[in-house]
C-alpha positions as CSV (number, residue, x, y, z in Angstrom):
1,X,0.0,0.0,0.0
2,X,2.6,2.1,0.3
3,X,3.1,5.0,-2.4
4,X,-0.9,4.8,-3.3
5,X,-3.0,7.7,-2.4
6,X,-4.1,7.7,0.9
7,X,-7.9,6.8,-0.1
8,X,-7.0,4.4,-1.8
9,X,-5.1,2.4,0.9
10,X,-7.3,3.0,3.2
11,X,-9.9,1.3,1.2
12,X,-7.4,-1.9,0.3
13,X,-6.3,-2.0,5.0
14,X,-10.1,-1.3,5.6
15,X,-11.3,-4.3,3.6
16,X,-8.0,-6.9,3.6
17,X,-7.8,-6.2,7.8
18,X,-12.2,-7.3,7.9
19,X,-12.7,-3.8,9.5
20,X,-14.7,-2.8,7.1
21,X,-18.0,-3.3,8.9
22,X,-16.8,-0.7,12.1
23,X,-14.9,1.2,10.1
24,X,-15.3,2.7,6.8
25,X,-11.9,4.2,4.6
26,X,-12.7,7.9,5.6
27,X,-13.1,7.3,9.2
28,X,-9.7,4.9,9.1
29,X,-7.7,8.4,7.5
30,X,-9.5,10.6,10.3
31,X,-7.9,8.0,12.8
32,X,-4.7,7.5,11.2
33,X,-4.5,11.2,11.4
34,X,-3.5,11.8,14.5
35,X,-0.8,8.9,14.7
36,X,0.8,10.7,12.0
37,X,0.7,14.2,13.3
38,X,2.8,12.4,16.5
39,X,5.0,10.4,14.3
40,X,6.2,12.0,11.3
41,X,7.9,15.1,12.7
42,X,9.9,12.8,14.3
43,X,10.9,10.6,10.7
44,X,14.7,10.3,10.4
45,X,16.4,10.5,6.9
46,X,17.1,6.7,5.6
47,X,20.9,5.5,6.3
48,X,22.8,6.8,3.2
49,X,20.3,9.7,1.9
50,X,22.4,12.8,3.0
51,X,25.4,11.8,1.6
52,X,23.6,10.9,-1.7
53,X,21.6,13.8,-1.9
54,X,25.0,16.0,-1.3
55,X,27.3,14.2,-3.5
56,X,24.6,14.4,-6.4
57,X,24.0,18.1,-5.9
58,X,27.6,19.1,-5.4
59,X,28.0,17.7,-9.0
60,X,25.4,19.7,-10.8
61,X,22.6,16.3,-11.0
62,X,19.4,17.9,-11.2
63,X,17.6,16.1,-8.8
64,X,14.0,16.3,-7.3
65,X,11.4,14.2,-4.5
66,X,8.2,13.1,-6.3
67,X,6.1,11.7,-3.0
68,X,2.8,10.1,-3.0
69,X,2.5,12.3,0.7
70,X,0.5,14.9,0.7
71,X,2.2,18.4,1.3
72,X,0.8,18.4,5.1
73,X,2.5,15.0,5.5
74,X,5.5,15.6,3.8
75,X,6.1,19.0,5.3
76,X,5.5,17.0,9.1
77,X,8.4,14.4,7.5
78,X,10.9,16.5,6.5
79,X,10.4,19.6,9.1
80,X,13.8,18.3,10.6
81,X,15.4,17.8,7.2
82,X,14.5,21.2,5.8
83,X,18.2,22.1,4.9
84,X,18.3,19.0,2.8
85,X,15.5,19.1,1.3
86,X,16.6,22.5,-0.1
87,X,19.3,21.2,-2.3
88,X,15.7,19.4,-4.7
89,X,15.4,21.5,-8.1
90,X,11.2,20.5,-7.0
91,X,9.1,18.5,-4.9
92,X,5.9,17.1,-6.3
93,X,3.3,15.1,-4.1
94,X,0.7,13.7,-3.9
95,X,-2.1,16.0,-3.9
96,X,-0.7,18.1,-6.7
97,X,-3.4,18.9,-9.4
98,X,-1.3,17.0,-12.1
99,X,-0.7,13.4,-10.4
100,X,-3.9,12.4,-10.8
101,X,-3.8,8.5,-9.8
102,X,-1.6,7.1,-6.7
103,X,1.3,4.9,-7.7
104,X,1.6,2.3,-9.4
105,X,0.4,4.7,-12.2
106,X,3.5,7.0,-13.6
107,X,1.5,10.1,-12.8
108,X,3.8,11.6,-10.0
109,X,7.2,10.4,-12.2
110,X,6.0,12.2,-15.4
111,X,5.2,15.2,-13.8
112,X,8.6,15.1,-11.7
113,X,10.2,14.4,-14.7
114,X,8.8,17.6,-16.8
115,X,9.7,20.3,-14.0
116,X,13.4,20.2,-14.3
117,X,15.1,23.7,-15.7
118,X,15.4,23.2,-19.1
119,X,12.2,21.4,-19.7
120,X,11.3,18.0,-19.5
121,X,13.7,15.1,-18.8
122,X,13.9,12.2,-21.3
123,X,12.3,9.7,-19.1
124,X,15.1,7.3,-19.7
125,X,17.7,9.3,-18.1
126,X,16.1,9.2,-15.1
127,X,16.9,7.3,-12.2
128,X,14.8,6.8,-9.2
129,X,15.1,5.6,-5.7
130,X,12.2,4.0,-4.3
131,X,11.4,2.0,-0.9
132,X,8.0,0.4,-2.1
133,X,6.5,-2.3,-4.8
134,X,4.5,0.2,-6.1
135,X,6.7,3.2,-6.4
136,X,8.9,1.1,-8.4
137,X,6.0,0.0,-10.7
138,X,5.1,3.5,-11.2
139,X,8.9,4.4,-11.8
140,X,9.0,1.8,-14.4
141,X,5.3,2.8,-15.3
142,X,6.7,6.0,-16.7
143,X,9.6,4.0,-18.2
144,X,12.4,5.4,-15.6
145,X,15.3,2.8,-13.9
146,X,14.8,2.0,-10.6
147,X,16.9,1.6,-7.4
148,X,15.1,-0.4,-4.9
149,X,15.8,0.2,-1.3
150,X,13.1,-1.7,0.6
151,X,12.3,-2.7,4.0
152,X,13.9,-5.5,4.8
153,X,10.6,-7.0,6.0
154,X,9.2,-7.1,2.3
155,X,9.5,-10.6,0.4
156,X,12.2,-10.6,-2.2
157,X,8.6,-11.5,-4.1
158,X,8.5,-8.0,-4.4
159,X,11.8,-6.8,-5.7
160,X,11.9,-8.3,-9.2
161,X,10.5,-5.1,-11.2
162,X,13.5,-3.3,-9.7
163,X,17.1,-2.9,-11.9
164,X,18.8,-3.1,-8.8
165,X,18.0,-3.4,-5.3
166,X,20.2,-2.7,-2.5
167,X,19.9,-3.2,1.6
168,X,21.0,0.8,2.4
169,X,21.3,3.7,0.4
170,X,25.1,3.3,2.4
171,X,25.5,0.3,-0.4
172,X,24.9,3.0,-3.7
173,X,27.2,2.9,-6.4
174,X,27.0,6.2,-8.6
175,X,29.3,4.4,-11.1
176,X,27.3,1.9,-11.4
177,X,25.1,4.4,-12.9
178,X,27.4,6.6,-14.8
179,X,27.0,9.1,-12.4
180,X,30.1,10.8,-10.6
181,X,31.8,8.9,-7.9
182,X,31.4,9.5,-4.4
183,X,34.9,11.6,-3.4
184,X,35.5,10.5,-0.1
């Protein structure tokens, strides 16, 4: 469920959990709600994800966040991170007016993808990191490469769609990617 809109998930925990006769999908979000606004400004930054994002910006990669979150959410999430987050050329989420289906559909990676200076990125020169199955199916959707960095709870079932998948963003080769090397 991960990287779908929130309705949407809600609908798919609501009905696969059989608490769909107490609880419908909206109520679910309104009690989800407040175990977010406890948790998220508390999220910490995956193992690996500063030194990425520093090393890429440092040597001119354009490079951007395309979440399924809505801005709320993300802005709870990252609220720690805000210096980080600065070094993204744009941040789409998931209530902007132009993704207009929750991942696995390409929506959030086109319109990433077309916000760049310059003008739109060739889809195939883009590579994304994702954490969940259906990220990476949208990623690949919109006919992007994929670096898969899931929980190590998820079955290797799910990994497959991925082009390469790796335990910590700690474990990222930029030459395996063409991409400047980490100067360290």
């Amino acid at each position: 469920m991960m990287g779908k809109k929130a309705i949407e998930a809600a609908r798919v925990f609501v009905e696969e959990t059989g608490i769909h006769e107490v609880l419908t999908p909206e109520e679910f979000l309104v009690e989800r709600e407040g175990m977010l606004q406890s948790m998220f400004p508390t999220s910490e930054l995956m193992p690996g994800a500063s030194r990425l994002i520093k090393h890429l910006h440092a040597n001119g990669i354009p490079i951007c966040v395309a979440t399924g979150s809505h801005k709320r959410h993300f802005e709870l999430k990252t609220q720690r991170h805000g210096e980080l987050f600065s070094l993204m050329h744009h941040v789409v989420m998931g209530d902007d007016p132009e993704v207009k289906h929750g991942k696995p559909s390409p929506d959030i990676f086109l319109a990433a993808g077309k916000r760049f200076e310059g003008g739109p990125i060739d889809s195939q020169n883009i590579l994304v990191f994702e954490d969940a199955p259906s990220g990476v199916a949208a990623a690949k959707n919109a006919g992007m490469s994929v670096v898969m960095v899931p929980d190590p709870r998820l079955d290797v079932s799910f990994h497959k769609a991925a082009d390469q998948v790796l335990s910590s963003l700690l474990d990222f080769n930029p030459d395996d990617w063409g991409l400047p090397h980490f100067q360290e």
